[in-house]
Structures are given as structure tokens and as C-alpha cells.
C-alpha positions as CSV (number, residue, x, y, z in Angstrom):
1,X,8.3,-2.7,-40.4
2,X,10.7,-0.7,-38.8
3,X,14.7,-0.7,-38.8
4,X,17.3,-1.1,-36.4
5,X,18.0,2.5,-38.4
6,X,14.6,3.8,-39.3
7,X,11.4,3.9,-37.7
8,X,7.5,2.5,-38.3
9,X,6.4,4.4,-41.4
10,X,3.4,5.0,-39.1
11,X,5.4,7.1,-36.9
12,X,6.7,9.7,-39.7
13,X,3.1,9.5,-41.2
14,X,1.9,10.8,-37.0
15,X,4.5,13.5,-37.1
16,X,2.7,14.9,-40.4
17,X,-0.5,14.8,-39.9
18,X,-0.2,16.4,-36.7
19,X,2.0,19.2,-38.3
20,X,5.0,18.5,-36.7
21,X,7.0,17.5,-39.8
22,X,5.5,19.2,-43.1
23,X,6.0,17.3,-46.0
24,X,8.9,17.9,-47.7
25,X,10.8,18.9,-44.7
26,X,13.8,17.0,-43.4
27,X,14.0,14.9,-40.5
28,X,16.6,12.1,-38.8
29,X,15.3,10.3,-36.6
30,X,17.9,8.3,-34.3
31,X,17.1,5.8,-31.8
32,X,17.7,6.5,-28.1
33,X,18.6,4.0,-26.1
34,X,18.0,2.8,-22.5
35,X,14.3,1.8,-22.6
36,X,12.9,-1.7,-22.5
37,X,8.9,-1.2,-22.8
38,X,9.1,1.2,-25.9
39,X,11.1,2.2,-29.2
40,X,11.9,5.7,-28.7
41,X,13.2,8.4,-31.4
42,X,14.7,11.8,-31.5
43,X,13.8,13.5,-34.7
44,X,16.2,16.5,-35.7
45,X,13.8,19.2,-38.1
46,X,15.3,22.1,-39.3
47,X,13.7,24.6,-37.0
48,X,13.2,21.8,-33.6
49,X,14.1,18.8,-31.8
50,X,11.7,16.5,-30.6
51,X,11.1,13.2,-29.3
52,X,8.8,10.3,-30.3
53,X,7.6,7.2,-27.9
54,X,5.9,4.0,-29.5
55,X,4.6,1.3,-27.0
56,X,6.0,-2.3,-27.5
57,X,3.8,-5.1,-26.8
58,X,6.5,-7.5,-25.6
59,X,9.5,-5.9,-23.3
60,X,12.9,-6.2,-24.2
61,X,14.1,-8.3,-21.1
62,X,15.3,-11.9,-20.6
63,X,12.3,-13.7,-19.2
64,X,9.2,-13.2,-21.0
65,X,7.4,-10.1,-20.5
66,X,4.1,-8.9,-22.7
67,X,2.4,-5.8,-21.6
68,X,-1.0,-3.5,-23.0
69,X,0.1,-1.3,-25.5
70,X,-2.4,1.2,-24.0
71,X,-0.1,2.2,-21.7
72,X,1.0,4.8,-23.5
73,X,-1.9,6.9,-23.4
74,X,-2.2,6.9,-19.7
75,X,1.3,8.1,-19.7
76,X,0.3,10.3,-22.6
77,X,-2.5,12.0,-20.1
78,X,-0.2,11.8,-17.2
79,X,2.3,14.3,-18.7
80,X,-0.5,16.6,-19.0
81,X,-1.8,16.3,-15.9
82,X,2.2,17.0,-14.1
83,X,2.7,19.6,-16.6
84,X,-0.4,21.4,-15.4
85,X,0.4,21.2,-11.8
86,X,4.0,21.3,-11.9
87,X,5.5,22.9,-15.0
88,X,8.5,22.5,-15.7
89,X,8.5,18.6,-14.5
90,X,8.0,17.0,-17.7
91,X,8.9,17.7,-21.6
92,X,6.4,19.5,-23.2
93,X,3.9,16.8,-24.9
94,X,3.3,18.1,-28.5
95,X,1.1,15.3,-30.3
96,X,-1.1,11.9,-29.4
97,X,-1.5,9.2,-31.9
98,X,-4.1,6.8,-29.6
99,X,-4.4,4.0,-32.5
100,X,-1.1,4.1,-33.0
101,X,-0.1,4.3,-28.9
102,X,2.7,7.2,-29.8
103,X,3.2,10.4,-28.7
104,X,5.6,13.4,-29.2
105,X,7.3,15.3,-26.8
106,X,9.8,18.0,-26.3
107,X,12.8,16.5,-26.4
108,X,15.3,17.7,-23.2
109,X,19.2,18.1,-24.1
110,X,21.3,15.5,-21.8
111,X,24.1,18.2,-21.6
112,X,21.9,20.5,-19.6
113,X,19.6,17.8,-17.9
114,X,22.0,14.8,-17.1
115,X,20.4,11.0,-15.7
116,X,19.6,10.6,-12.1
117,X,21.2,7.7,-12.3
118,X,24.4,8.3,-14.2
119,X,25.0,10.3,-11.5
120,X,24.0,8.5,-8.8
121,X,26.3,5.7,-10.0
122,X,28.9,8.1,-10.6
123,X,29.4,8.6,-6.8
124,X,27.4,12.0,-7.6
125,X,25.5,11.9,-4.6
126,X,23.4,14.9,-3.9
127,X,20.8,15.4,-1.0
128,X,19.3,18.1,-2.5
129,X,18.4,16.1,-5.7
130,X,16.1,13.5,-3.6
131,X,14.4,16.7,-1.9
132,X,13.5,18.1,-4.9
133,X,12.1,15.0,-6.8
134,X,10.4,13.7,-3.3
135,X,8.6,17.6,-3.2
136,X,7.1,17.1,-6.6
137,X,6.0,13.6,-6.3
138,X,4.8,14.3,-3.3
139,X,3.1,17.7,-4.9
140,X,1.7,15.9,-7.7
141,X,0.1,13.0,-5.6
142,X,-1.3,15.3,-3.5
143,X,-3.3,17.5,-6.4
144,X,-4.5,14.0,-8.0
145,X,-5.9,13.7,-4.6
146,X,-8.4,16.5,-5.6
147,X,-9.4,15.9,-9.0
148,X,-12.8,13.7,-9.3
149,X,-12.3,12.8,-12.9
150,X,-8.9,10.8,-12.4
151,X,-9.6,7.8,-10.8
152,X,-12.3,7.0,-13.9
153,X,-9.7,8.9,-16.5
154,X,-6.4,6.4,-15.2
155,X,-8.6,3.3,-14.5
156,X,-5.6,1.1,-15.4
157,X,-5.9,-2.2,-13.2
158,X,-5.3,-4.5,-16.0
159,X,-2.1,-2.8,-17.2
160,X,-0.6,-1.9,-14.0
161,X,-0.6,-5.6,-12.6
162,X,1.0,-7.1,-16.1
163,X,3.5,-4.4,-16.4
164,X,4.4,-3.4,-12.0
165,X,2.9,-6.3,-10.1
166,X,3.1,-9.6,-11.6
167,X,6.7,-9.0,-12.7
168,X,7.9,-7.4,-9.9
169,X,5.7,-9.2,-6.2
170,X,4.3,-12.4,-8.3
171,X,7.1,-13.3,-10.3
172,X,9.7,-13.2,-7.6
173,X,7.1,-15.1,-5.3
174,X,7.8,-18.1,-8.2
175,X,11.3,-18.1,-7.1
176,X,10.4,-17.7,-3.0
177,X,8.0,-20.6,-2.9
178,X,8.4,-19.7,0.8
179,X,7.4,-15.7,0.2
180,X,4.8,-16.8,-2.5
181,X,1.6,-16.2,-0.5
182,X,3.0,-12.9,1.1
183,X,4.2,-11.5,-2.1
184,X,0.5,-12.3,-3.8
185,X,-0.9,-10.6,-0.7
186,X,1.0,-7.4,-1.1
187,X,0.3,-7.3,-4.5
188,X,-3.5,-7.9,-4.2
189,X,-3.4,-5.1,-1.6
190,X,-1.7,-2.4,-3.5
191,X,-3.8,-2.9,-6.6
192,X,-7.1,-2.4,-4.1
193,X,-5.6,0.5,-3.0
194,X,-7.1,3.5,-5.3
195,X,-5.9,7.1,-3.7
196,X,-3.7,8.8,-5.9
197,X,-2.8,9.4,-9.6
198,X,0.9,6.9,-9.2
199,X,3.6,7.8,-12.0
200,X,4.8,3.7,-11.7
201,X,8.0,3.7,-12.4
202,X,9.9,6.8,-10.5
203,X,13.3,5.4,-10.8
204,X,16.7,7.5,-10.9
205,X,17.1,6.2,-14.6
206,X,13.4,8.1,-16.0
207,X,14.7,11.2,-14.1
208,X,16.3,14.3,-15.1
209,X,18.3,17.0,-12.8
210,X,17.8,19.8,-14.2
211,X,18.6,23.2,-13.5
212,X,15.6,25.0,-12.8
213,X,13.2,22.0,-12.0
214,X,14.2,17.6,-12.0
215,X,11.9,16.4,-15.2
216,X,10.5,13.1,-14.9
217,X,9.8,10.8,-17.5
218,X,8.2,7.4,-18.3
219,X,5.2,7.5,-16.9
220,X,3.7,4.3,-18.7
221,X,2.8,2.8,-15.8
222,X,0.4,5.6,-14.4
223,X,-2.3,4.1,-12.8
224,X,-4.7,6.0,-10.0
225,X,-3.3,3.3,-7.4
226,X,-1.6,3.7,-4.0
227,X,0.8,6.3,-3.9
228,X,3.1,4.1,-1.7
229,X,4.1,2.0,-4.3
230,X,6.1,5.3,-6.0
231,X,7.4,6.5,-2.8
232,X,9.1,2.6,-2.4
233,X,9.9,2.2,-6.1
234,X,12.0,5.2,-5.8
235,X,13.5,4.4,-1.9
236,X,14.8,1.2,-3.5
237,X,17.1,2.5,-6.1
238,X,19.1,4.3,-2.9
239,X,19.5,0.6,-1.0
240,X,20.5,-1.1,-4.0
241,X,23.1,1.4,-5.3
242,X,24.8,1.3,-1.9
243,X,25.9,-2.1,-3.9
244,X,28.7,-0.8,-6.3
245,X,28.9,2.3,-5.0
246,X,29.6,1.8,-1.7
247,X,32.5,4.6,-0.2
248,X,28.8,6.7,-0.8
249,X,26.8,4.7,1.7
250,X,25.9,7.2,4.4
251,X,25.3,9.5,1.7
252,X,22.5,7.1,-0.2
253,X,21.1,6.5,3.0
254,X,20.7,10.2,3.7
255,X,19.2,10.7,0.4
256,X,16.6,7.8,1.2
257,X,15.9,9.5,4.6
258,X,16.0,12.8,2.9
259,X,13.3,12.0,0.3
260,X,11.5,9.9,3.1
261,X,10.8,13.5,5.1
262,X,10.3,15.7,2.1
263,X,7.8,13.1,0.7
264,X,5.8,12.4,3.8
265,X,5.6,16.2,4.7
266,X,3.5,16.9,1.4
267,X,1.0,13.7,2.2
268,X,-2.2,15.8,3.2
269,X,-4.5,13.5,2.2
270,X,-4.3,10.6,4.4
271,X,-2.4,10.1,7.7
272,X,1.6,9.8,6.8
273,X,1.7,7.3,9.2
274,X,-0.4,5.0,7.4
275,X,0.9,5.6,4.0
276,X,4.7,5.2,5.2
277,X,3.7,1.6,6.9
278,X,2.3,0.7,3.4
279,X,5.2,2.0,1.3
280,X,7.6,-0.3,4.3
281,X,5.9,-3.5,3.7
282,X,6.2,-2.7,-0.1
283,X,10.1,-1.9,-0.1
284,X,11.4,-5.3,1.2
285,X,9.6,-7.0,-1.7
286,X,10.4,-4.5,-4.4
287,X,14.5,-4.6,-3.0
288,X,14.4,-8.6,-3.8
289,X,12.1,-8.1,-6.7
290,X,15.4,-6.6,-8.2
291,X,17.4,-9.3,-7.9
292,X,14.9,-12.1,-8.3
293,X,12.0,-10.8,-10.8
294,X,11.4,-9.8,-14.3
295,X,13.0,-6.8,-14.1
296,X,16.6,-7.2,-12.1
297,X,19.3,-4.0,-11.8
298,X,22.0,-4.8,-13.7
299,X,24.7,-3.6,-11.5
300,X,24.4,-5.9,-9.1
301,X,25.4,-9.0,-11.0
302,X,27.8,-10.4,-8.2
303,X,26.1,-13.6,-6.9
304,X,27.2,-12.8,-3.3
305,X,25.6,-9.1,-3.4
306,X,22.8,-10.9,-4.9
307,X,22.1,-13.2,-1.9
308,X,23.0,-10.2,1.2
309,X,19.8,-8.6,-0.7
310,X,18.0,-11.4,-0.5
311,X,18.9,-12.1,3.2
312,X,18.3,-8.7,3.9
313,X,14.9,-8.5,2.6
314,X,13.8,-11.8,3.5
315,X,13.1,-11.5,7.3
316,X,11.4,-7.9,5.9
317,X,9.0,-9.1,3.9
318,X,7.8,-11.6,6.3
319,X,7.9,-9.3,9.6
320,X,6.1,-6.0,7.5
321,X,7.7,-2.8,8.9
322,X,5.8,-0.1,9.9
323,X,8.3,2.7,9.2
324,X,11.0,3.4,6.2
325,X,13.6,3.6,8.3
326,X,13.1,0.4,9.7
327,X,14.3,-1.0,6.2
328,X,17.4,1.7,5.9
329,X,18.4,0.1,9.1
330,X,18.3,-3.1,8.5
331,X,20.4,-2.7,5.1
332,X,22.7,-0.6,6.5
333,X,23.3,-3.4,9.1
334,X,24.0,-5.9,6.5
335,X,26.6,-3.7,4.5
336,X,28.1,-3.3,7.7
337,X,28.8,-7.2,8.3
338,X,29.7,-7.6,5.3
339,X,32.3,-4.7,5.0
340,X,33.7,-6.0,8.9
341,X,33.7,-9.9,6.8
């Protein structure tokens, strides 16, 4: 078993055997922190620095959350496939352990490639950050688009719903007796939906500005799914930040507007139109799934900016906007009254 200090024998025993870490050589391993769904390692060697990521079978959250430890080699393939049609996107991925569900990867400095979301929540608002993530998501859906062997290659129903649907849409519909029916609907819906080669879980936090290129990461969820459900995932994280960072309002909302147009300009594979009305019937319900699911943001702990997100996205949910900007509005709206309050 591992440590709070050391990892799974297992692990070390991977690193060898795929030549990583000769025996005999030296190697810490120290735990990074940050991740829910996975222990995660950087291992110092003498001549490198890498990274390791082991699958957990039971999330480290407060309700109770158990998820396919498989997931980790769909993300495994999914940083091959962005690193072949975007370099530069991703770490490097070095080694697969499928068994074990580990991988290694290069591991990318934080003084060179700070957090999305540190900065984000650091009032370090930058438009040109969202165009350049929304660009490459957008480039990356629309080269999965192209590829015949995906859709059988990330065939990953039963782990997207555990570990994206029925945590986020079904769980908060337990709490929204009201919503319930909706939220089930929405989340039957999306996981019909089969178009693209979705990352899951494109979130400020599993980005990384970097210099040259932003690098994503933790793509655990990667499922051949509706490519919606990323563009919203990521929208949300601007509407919710307006919460404790708002004196950067207008600028979040220009970011979410921002990434809105860059996205939908790449969509060549299906009308905008009707991938934008899907991703605005999914934001309503992912915005109060972070308050009220499995998974909430934990900067928004006040009860009372808890419930203007839930009166905000209530009436969403259950009218089903057509356009993104529908949703900016009517947030922007409420932070309005309650800034005039």
C-alpha cells in the first residue's frame, strides 16, 4: 500500500520496466496536489523530471463518488491523439501501464506554465487566454470529427455517465425534485449524442498558460460524446468566478463571449447554430450543478451566492436557451441586482 509519503510499489516497479527509472538509479517521488480522481507523483531522476498518474476508484470528495478505473487509459489515448494534432497542447506521454491504469508524462514546470485558474482567481484576466484554449479545443474536436477509428477507440458510455453525468445533471436533480425530470433528460440527451472525441473536464484548474502554446491536462473523462458538453463545462468556470472575483466581471464575461466566437468559428462539422443551442441548455444545469452536485466549486461557499446561482439558473434550465449569450445575460443581470441591493 502506498503512503501519504511514498507511492504503490507498483508504480516504481512501471517506471522500471518501461525504462524510465533503471535500477539503481535515484528517484523522489512527491505528491502533487489538487486532483480528486487520481494520486498523482512527480518523480525527480538524475538526468529528468517526470510525472506519474494512477486512477482512484473512489474520488476524494464529500458525497460518495466511485468511478471506472479505466478512465485512465482513454485519457492515456487522448493525449496522444492532441499531441498528434496539436503539439505542444499536452505533456509529452512517455509510458502506459493499462493493468495498472497509470501512465507517465512529461512533467511541465509551474514557474513557466502557471494555472488557468490561479490566475483567473487572481483578477488575472486575459482575453487572449480563452481565445487560445477555445482555438484548440475547437481544433481538436474538429480533427476527431475525421478520424473513423475514434468513436469505437473512446467508446466510454459507462464511465462518462458515473464520472460527468450522474454527478453533475442527476445528482443535482436529487436536490431539484422540481428540475429532476429535466436534468435526467439533458443528461440522457448528451450521452446519445456521439460526434466528437470530448476531453470532459476542460476547466481553468487542468489548464496551463503557457508561453508558446496553453497545455491541457486531465483528460480522464474523454469520451467520443457531444462536443457541447466541453464548450459549456469550460463557459461555466467564467459565470461562476464573477463570484469572488467580481471588480473583473465585464472582463469574465468578455472572456466567455470571447471563447464563445473563437470556439464556434472552428465547428465545421455541424451547423454552430445547433451545437451552441445544445451547449445553452447544458450551461444552466452545469452552473447549478456547482453549487448543488457532487462536485461543487469551492469558492463560492457563501450561502447567499449559492442561492443567486441557483435563481439564476433555475428559470434556464427550464426555458432551454438557444444561444450562449442568452445565459451571459441573464447572469450578468443578477450580479447587477445584487450589486444595486
Amino acid at each position: 500500500m502506498a503512503t501519504p509519503y511514498a507511492p504503490d510499489p507498483r508504480l516504481v516497479d512501471f517506471l522500471r520496466a518501461s525504462g524510465l527509472c533503471p535500477a539503481g538509479s535515484d528517484a523522489t517521488w512527491t505528491p502533487l496536489t489538487g486532483g480528486v480522481s487520481s494520486d498523482i507523483w512527480r518523480v525527480d531522476l538524475p538526468d529528468r523530471r517526470l510525472c506519474v498518474k494512477c486512477a482512484l476508484p473512489k474520488l476524494k470528495v464529500a458525497r460518495d463518488w466511485h468511478a471506472p478505473t479505466a478512465r485512465n487509459t482513454y485519457e492515456w489515448a487522448w493525449i496522444q491523439f492532441a499531441s498528434a494534432h496539436a503539439p505542444g497542447c499536452t505533456p509529452q506521454p512517455l509510458a502506459h501501464d493499462r493493468e495498472l491504469g497509470a501512465f507517465a508524462m512529461e512533467f511541465i514546470p509551474p514557474d513557466t506554465h502557471p494555472v488557468w485558474k490561479d490566475q483567473l482567481l487572481a483578477g488575472q484576466v486575459h482575453i487572449d487566454s480563452a481565445r487560445r484554449v477555445a482555438r484548440i479545443l475547437g481544433h481538436l474536436h474538429s480533427a476527431s470529427t475525421r478520424l473513423a477509428e475514434l468513436p469505437s477507440r473512446f467508446d466510454s458510455d459507462d464511465i462518462f455517465y458515473p464520472i460527468r453525468l450522474e454527478p453533475y445533471l442527476v445528482a443535482t436533480g436529487e436536490l431539484h425534485s422540481d428540475l429532476k425530470s429535466r436534468l435526467n433528460q439533458i443528461a440522457d440527451e448528451t450521452l446519445a449524442t456521439h460526434i466528437a472525441l470530448v476531453h470532459g473536464d476542460v476547466s481553468p484548474k487542468n489548464i496551463l498558460i503557457g508561453p508558446r502554446a496553453p497545455v491541457f491536462l486531465d483528460a480522464e473523462c474523454a469520451w467520443f460524446g457531444d462536443p457541447a458538453f466541453d464548450l459549456a463545462f469550460c463557459l461555466n468556470h467564467f459565470l461562476l468566478k464573477c463570484i469572488p472575483q467580481r471588480a473583473h466581471t465585464h472582463r469574465l464575461l468578455e472572456c466567455f463571449s470571447i471563447f464563445t466566437e473563437a470556439y464556434l468559428a472552428q465547428v465545421d462539422w455541424e451547423a454552430p447554430a445547433e451545437l451552441e443551442a445544445r451547449a445553452a441548455r447544458l450551461l444552466p444545469a452545469l452552473f447549478l450543478a456547482r453549487i448543488d452536485g457532487k462536485s461543487p466549486v469551492e469558492y463560492v461557499s457563501d450561502e447567499a451566492d449559492r442561492q443567486r446561482v441557483r435563481q439564476a439558473a433555475r428559470p434556464l434550465i427550464k426555458s432551454a436557451p438557444t444561444r450562449l449569450a442568452q445565459v451571459a445575460a441573464a447572469w450578468r443581470e443578477a450580479l447587477a441586482c445584487a450589486m444595486s441591493t
